[in-house]
PDB file of N, CA, C and O in Angstrom:
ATOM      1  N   UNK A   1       0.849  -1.173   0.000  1.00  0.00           N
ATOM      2  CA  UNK A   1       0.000   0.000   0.000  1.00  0.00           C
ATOM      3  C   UNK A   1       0.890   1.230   0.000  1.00  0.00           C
ATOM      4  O   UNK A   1       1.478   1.851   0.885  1.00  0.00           O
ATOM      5  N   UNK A   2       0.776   1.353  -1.290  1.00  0.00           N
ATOM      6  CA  UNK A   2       1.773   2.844  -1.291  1.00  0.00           C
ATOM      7  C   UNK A   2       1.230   3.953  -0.958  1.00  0.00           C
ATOM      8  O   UNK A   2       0.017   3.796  -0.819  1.00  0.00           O
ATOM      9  N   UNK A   3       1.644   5.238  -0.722  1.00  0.00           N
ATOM     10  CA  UNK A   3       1.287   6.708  -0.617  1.00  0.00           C
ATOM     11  C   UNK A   3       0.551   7.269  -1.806  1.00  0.00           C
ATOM     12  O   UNK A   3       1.053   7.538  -2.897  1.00  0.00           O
ATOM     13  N   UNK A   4      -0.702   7.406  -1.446  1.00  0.00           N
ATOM     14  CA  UNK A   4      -1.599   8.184  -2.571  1.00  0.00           C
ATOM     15  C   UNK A   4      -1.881   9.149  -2.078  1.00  0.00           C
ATOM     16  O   UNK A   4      -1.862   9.100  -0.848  1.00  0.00           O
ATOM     17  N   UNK A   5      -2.322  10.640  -2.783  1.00  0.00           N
ATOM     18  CA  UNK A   5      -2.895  11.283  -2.512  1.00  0.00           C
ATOM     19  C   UNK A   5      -4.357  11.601  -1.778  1.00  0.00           C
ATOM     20  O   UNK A   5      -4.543  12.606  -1.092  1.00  0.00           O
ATOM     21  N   UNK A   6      -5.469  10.473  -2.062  1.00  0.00           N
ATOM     22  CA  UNK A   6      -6.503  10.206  -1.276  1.00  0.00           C
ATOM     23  C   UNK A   6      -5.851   9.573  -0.079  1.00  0.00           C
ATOM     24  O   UNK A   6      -6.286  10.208   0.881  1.00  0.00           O
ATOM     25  N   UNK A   7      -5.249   8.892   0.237  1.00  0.00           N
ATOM     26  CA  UNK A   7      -4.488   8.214   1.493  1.00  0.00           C
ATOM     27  C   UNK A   7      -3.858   8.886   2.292  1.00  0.00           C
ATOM     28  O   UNK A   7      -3.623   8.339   3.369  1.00  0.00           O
ATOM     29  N   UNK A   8      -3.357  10.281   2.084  1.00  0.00           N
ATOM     30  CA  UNK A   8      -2.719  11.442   2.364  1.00  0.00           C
ATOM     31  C   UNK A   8      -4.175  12.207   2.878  1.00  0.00           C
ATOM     32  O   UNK A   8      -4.219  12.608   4.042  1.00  0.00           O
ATOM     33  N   UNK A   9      -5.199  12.371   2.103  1.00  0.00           N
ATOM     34  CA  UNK A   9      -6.068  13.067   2.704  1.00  0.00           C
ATOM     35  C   UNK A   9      -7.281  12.191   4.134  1.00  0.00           C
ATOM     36  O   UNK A   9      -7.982  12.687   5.016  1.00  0.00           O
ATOM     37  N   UNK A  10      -7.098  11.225   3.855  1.00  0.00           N
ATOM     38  CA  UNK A  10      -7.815  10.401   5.008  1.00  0.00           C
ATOM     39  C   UNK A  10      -6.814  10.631   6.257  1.00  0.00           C
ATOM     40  O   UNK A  10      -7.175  10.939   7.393  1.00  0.00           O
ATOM     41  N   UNK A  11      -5.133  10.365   5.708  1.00  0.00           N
ATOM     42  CA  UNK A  11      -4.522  10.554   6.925  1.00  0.00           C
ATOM     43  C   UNK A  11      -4.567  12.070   7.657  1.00  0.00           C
ATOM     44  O   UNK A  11      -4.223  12.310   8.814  1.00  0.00           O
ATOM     45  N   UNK A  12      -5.094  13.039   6.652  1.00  0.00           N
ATOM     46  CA  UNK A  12      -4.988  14.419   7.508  1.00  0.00           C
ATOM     47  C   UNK A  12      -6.293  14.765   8.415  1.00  0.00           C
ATOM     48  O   UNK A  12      -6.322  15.704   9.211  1.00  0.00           O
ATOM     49  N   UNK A  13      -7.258  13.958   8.201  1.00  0.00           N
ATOM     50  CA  UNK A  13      -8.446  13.351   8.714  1.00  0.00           C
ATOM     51  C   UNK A  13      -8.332  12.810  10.222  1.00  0.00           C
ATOM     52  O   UNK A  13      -8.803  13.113  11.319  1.00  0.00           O
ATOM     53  N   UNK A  14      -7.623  12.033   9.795  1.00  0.00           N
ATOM     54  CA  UNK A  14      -7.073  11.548  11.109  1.00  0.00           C
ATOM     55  C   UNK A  14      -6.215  11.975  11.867  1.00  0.00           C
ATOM     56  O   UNK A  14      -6.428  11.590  13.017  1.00  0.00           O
ATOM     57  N   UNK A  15      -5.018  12.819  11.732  1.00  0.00           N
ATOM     58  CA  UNK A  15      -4.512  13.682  12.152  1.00  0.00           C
ATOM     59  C   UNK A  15      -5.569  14.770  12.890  1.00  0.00           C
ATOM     60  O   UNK A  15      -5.599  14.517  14.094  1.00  0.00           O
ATOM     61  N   UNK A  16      -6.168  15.544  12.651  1.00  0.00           N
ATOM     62  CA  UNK A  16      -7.136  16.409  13.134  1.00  0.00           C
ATOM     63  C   UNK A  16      -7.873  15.730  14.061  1.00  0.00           C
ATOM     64  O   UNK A  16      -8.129  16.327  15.106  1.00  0.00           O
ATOM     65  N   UNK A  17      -8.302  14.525  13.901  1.00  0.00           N
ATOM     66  CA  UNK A  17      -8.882  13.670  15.179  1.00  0.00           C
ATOM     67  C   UNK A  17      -8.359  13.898  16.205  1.00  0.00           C
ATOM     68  O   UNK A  17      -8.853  14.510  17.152  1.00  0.00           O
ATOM     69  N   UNK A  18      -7.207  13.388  16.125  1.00  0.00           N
ATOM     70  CA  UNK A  18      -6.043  12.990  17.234  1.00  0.00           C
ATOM     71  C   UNK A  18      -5.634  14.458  17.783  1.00  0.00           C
ATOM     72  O   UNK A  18      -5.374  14.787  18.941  1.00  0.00           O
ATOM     73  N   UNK A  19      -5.657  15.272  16.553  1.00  0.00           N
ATOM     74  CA  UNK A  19      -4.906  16.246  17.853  1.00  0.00           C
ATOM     75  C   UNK A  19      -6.087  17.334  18.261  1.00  0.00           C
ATOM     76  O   UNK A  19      -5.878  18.462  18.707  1.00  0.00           O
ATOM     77  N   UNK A  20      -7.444  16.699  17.990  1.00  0.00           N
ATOM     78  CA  UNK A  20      -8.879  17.272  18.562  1.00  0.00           C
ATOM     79  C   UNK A  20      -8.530  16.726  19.895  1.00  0.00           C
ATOM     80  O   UNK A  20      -8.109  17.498  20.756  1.00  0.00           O
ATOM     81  N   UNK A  21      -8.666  15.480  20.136  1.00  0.00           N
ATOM     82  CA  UNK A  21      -8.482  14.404  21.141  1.00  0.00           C
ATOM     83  C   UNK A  21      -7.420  14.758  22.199  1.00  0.00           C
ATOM     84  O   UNK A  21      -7.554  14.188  23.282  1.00  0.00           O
ATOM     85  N   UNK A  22      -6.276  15.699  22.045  1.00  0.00           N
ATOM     86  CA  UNK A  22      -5.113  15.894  22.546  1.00  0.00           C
ATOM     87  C   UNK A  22      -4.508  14.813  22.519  1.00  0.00           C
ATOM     88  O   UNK A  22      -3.876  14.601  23.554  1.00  0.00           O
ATOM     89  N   UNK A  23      -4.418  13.772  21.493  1.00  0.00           N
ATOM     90  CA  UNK A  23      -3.381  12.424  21.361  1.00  0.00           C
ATOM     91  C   UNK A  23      -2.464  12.968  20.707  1.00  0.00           C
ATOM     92  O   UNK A  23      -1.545  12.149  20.680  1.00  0.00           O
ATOM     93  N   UNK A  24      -2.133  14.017  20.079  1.00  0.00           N
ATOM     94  CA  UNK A  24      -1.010  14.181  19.489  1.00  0.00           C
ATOM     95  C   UNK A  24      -0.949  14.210  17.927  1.00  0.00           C
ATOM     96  O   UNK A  24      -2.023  14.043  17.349  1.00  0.00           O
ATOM     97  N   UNK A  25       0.215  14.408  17.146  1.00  0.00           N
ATOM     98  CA  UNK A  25      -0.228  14.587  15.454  1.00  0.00           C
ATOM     99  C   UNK A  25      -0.162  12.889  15.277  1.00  0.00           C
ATOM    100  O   UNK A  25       0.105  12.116  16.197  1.00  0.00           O
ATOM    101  N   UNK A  26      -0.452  12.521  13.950  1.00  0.00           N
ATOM    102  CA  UNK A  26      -0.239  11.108  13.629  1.00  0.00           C
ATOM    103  C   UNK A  26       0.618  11.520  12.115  1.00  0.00           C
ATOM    104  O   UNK A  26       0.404  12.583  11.533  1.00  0.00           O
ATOM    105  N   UNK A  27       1.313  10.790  11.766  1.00  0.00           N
ATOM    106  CA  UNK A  27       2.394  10.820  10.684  1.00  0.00           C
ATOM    107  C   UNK A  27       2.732   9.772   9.689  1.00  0.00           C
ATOM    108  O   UNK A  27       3.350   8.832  10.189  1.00  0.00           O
ATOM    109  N   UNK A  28       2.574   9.708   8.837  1.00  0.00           N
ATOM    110  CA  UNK A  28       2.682   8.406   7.743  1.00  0.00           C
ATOM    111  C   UNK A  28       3.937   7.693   8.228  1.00  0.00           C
ATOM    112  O   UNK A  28       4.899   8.247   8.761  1.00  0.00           O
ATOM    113  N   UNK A  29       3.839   6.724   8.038  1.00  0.00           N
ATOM    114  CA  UNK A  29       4.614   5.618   8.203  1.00  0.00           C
ATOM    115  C   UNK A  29       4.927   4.534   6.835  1.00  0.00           C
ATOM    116  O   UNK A  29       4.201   3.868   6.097  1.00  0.00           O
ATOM    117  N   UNK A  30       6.283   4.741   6.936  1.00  0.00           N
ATOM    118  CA  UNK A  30       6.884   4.315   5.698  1.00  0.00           C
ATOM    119  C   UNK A  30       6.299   2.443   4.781  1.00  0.00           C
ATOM    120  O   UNK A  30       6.738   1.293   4.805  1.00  0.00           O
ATOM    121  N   UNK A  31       5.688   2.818   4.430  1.00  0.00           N
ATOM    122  CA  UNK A  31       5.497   1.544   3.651  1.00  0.00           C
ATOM    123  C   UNK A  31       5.978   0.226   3.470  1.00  0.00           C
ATOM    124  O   UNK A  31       5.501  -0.908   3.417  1.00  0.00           O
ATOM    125  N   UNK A  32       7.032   0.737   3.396  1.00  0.00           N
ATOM    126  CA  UNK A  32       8.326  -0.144   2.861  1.00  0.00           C
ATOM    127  C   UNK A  32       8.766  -1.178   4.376  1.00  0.00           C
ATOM    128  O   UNK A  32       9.213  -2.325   4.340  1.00  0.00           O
ATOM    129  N   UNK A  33       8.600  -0.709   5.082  1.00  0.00           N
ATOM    130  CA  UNK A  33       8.614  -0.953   6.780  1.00  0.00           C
ATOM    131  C   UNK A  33       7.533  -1.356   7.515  1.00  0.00           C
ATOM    132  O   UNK A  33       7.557  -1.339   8.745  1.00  0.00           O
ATOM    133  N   UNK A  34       6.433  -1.776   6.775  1.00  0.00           N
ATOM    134  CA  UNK A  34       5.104  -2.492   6.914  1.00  0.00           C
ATOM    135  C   UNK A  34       5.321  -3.497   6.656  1.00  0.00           C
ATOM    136  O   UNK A  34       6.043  -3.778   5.700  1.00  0.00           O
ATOM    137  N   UNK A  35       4.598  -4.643   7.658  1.00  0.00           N
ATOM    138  CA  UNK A  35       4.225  -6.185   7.274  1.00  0.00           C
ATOM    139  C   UNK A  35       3.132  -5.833   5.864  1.00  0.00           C
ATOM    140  O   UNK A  35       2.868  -4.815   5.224  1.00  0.00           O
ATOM    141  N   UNK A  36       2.708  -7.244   5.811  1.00  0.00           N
ATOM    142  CA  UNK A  36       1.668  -7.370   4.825  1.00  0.00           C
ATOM    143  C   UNK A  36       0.393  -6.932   6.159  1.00  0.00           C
ATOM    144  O   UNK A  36       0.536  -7.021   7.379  1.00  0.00           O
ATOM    145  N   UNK A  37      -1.033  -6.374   5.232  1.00  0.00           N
ATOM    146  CA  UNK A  37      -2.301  -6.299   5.846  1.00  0.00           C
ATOM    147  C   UNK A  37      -2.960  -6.329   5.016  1.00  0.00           C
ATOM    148  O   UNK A  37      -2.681  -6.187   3.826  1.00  0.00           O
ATOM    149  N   UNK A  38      -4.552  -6.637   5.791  1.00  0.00           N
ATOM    150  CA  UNK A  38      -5.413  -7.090   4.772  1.00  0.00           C
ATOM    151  C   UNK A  38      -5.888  -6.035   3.894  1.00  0.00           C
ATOM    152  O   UNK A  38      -6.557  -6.353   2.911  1.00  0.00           O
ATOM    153  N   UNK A  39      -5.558  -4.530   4.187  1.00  0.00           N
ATOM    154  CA  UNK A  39      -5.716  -3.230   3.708  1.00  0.00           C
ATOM    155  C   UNK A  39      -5.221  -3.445   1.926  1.00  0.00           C
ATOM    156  O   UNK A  39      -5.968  -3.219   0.975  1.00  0.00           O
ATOM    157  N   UNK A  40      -4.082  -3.830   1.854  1.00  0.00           N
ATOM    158  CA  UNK A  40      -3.153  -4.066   1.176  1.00  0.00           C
ATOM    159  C   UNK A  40      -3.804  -4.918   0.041  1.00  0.00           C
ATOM    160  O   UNK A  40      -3.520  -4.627  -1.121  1.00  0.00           O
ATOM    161  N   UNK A  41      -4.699  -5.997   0.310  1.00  0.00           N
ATOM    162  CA  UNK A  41      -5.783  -6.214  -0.670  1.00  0.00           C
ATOM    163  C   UNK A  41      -6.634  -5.439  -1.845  1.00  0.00           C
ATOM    164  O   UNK A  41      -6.634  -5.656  -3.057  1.00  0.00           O
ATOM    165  N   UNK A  42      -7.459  -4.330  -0.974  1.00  0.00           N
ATOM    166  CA  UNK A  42      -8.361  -3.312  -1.866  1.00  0.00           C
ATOM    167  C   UNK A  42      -7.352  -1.735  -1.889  1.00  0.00           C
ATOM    168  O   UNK A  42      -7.935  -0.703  -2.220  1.00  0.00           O
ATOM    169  N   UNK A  43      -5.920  -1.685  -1.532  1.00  0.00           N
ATOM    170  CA  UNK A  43      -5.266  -0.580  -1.732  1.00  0.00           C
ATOM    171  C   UNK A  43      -5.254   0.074  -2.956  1.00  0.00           C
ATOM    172  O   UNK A  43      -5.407   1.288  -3.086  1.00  0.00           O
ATOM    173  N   UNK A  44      -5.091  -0.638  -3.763  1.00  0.00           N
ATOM    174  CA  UNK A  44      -5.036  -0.525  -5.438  1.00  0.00           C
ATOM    175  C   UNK A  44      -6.408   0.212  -5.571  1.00  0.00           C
ATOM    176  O   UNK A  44      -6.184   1.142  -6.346  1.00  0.00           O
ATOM    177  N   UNK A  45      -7.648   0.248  -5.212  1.00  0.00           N
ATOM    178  CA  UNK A  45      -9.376   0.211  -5.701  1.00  0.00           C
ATOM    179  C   UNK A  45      -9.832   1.338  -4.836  1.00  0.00           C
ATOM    180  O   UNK A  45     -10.664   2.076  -5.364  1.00  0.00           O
ATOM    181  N   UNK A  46      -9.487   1.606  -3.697  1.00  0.00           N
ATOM    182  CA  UNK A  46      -9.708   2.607  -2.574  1.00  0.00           C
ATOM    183  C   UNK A  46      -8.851   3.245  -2.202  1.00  0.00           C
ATOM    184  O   UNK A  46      -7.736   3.052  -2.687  1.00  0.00           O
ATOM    185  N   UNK A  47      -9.070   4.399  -1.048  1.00  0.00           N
ATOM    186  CA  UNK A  47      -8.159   5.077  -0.734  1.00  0.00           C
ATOM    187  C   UNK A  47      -8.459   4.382   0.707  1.00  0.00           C
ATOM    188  O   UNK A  47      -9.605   3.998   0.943  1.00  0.00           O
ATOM    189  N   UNK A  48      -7.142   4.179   1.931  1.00  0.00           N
ATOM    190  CA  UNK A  48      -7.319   3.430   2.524  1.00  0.00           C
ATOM    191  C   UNK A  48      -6.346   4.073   3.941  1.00  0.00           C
ATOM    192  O   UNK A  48      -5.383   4.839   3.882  1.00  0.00           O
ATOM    193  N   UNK A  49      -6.824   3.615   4.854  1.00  0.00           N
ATOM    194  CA  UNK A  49      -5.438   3.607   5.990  1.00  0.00           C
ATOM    195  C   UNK A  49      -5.137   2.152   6.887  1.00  0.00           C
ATOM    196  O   UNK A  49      -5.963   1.248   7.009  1.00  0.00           O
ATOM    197  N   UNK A  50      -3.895   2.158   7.419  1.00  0.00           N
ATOM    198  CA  UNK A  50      -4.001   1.169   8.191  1.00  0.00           C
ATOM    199  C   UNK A  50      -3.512   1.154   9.314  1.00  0.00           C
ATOM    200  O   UNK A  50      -3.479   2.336   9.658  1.00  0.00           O
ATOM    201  N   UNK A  51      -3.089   0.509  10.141  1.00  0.00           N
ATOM    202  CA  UNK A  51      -2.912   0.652  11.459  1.00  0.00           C
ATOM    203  C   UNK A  51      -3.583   1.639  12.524  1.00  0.00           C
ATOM    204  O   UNK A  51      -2.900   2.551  12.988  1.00  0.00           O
ATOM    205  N   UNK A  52      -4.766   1.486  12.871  1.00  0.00           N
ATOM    206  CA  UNK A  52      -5.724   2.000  13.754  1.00  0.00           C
ATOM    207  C   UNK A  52      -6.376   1.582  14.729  1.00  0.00           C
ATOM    208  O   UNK A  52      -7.321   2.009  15.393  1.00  0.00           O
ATOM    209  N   UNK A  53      -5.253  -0.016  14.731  1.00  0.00           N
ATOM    210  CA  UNK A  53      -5.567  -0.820  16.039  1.00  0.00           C
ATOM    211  C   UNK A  53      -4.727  -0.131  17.173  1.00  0.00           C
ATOM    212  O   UNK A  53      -4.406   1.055  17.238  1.00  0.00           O
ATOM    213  N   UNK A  54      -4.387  -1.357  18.233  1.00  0.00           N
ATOM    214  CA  UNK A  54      -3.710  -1.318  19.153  1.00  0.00           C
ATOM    215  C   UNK A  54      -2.740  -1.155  19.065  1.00  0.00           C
ATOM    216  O   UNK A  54      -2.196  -1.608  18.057  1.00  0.00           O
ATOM    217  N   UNK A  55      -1.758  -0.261  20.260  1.00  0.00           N
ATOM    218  CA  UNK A  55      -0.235  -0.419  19.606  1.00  0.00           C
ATOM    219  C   UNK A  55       0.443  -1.312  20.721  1.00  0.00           C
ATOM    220  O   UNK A  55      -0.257  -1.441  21.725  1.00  0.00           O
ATOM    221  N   UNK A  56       1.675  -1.957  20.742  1.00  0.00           N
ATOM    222  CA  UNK A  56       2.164  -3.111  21.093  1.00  0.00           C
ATOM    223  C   UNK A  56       3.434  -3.546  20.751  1.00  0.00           C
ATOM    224  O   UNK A  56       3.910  -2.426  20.567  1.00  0.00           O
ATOM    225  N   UNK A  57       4.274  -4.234  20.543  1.00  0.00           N
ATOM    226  CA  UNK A  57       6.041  -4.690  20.073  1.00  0.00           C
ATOM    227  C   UNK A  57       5.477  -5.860  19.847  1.00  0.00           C
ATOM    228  O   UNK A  57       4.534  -6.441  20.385  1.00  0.00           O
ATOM    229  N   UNK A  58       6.685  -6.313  18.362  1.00  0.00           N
ATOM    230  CA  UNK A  58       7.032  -7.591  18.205  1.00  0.00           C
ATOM    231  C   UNK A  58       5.905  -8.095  17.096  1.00  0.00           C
ATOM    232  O   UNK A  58       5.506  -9.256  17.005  1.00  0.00           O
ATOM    233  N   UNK A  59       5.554  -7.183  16.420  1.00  0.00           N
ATOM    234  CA  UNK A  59       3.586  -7.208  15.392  1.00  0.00           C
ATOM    235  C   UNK A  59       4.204  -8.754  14.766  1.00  0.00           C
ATOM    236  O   UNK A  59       5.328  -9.148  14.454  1.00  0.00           O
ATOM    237  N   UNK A  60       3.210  -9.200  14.772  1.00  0.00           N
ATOM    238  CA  UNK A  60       3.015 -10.681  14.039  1.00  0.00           C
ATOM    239  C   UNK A  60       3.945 -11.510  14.027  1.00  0.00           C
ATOM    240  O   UNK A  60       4.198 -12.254  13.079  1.00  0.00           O
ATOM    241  N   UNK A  61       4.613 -11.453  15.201  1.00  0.00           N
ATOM    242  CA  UNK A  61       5.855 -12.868  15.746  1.00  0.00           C
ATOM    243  C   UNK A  61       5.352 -13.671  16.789  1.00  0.00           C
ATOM    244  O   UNK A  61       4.190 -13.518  17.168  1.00  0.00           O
ATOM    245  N   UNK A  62       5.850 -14.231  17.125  1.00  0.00           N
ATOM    246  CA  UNK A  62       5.259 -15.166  18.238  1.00  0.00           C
ATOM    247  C   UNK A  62       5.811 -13.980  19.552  1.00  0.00           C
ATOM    248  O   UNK A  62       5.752 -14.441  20.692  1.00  0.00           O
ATOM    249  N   UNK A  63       6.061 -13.268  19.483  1.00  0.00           N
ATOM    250  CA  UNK A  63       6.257 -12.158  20.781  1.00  0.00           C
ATOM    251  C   UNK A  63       5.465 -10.946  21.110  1.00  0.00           C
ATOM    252  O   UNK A  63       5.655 -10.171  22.047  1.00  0.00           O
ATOM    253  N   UNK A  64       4.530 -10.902  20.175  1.00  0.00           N
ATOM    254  CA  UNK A  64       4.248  -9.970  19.896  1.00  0.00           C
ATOM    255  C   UNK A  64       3.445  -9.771  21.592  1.00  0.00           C
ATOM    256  O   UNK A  64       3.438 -10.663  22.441  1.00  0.00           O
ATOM    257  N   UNK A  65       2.886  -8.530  21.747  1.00  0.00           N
ATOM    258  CA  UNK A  65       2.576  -7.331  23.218  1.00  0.00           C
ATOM    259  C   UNK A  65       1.249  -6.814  22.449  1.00  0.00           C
ATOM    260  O   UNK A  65       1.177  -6.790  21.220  1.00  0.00           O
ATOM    261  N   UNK A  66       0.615  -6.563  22.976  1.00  0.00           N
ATOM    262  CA  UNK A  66      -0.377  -5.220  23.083  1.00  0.00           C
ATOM    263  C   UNK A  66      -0.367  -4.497  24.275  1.00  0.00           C
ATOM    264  O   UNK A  66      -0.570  -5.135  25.307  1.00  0.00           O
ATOM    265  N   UNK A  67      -0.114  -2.946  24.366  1.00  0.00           N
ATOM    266  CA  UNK A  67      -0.345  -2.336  25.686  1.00  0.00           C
ATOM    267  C   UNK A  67      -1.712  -1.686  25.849  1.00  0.00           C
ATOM    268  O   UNK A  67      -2.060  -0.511  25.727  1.00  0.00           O
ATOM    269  N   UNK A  68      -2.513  -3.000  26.219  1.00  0.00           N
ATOM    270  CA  UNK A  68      -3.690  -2.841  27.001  1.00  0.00           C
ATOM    271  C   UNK A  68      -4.155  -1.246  27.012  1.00  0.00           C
ATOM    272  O   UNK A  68      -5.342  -0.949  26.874  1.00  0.00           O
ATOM    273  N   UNK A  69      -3.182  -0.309  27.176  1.00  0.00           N
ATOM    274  CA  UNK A  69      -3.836   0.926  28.040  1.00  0.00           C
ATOM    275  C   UNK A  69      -3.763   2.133  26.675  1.00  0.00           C
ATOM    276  O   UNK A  69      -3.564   3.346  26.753  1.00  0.00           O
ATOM    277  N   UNK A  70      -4.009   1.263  25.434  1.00  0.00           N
ATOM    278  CA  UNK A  70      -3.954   2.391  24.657  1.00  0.00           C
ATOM    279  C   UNK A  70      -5.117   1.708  23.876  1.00  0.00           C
ATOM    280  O   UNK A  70      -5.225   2.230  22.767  1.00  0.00           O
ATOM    281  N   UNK A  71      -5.991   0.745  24.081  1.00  0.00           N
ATOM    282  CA  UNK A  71      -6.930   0.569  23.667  1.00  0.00           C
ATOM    283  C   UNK A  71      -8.170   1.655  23.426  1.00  0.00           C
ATOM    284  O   UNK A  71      -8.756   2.033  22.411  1.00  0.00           O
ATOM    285  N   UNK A  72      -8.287   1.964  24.780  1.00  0.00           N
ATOM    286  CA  UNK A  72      -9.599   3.636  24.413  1.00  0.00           C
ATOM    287  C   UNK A  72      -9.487   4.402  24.027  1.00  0.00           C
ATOM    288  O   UNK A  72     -10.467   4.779  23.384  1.00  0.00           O
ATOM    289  N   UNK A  73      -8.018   5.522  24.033  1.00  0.00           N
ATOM    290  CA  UNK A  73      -7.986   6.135  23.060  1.00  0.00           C
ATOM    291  C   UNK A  73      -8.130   5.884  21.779  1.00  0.00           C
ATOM    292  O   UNK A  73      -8.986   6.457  21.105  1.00  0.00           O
ATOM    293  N   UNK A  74      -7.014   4.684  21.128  1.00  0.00           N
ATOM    294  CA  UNK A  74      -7.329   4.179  19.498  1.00  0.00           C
ATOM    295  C   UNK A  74      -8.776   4.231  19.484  1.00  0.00           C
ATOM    296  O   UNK A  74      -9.248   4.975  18.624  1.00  0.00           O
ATOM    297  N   UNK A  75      -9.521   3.673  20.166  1.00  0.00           N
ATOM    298  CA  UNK A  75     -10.833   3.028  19.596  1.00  0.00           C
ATOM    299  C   UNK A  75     -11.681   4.821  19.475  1.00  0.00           C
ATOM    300  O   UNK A  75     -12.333   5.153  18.485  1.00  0.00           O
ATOM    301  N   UNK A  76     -11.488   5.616  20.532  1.00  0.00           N
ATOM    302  CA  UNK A  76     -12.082   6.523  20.727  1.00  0.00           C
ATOM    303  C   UNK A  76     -11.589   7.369  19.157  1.00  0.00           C
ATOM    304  O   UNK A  76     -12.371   8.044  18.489  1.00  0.00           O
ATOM    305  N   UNK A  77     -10.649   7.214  18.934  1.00  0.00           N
ATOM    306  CA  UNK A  77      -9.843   8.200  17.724  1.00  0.00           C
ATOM    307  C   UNK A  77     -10.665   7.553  16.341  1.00  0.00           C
ATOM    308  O   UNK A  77     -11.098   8.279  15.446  1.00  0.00           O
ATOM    309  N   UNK A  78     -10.771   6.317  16.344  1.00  0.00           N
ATOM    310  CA  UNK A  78     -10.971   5.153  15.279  1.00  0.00           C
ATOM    311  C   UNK A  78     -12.491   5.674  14.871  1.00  0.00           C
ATOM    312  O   UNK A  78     -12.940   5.940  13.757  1.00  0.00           O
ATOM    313  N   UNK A  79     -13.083   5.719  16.097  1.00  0.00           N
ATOM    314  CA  UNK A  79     -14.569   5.833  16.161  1.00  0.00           C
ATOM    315  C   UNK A  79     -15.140   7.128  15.707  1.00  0.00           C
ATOM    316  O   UNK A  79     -16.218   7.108  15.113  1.00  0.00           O
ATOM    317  N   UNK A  80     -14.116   9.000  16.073  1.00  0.00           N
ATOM    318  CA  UNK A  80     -14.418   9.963  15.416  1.00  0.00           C
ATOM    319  C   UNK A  80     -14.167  10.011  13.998  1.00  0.00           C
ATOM    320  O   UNK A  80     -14.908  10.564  13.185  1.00  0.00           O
ATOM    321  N   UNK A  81     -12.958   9.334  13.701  1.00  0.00           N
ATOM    322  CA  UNK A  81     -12.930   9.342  12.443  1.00  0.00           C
ATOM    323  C   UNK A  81     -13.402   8.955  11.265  1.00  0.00           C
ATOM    324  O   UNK A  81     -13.366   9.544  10.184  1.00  0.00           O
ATOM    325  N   UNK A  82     -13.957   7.664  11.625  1.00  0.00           N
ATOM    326  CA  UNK A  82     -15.156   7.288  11.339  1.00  0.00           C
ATOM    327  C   UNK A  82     -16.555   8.028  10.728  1.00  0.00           C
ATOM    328  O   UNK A  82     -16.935   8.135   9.562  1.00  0.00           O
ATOM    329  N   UNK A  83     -17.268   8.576  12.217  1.00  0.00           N
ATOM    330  CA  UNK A  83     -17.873   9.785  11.890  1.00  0.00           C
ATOM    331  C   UNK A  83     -17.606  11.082  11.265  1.00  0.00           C
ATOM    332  O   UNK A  83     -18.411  11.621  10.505  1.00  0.00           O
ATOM    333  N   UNK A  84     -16.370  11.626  11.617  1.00  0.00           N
ATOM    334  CA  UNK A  84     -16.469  12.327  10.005  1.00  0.00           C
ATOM    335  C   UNK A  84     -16.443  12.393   8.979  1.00  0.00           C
ATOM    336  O   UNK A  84     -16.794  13.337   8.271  1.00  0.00           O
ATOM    337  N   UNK A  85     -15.828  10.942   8.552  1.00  0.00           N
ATOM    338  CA  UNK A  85     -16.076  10.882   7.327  1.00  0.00           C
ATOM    339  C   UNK A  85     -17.324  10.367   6.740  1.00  0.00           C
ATOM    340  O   UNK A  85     -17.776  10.893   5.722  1.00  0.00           O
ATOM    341  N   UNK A  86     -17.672   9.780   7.078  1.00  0.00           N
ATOM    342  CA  UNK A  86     -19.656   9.293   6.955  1.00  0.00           C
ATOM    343  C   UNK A  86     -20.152  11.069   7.204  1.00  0.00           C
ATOM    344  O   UNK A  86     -21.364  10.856   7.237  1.00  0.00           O
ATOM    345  N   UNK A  87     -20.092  11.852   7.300  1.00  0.00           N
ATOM    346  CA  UNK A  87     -20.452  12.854   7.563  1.00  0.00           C
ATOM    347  C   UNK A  87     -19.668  14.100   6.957  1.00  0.00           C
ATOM    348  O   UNK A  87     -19.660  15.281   7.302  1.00  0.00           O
ATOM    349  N   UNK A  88     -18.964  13.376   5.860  1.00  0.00           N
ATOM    350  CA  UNK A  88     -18.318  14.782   5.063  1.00  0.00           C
ATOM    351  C   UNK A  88     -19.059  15.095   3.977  1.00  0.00           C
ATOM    352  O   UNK A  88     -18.756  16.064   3.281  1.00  0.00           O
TER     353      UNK A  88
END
């Protein structure tokens, strides 16, 4: 899932969430430095984002972490963003 311009504008979407929220800015993250996701399927057909789960160490090894305590915010961030865009 490369950098598109619609993908650029969902992420500034989300950016504005987050720093509505006082979570802070959010910033693209290099591609190239991504596992595979199922995003990565309809990337080509849509404009898309990914990683808007949990954050955690060790993504898709047998080590992998979730830190529990960043669950409500994501979900809370996940969930405005959501609504604005159903609502743009």
């Amino acid at each position: 899932m490369g950098p598109t311009e619609g993908n650029n504008r969902l992420l500034k979407v989300l950016n504005q969430v987050s720093l509505d929220l006082g979570q802070g800015g959010v910033k693209p993250y290099d591609p190239g430095r991504r596992g595979a996701a199922d995003v990565s399927f309809v990337a080509e057909y849509v404009d898309c984002l990914d990683g808007l789960g949990t954050m955690g160490k060790g993504a898709h090894t047998p080590k992998e972490t979730v830190n529990l305590n960043t669950i409500e915010n994501l979900t809370k961030r996940t969930a405005i963003l959501i609504y604005r865009l159903i609502n743009q």
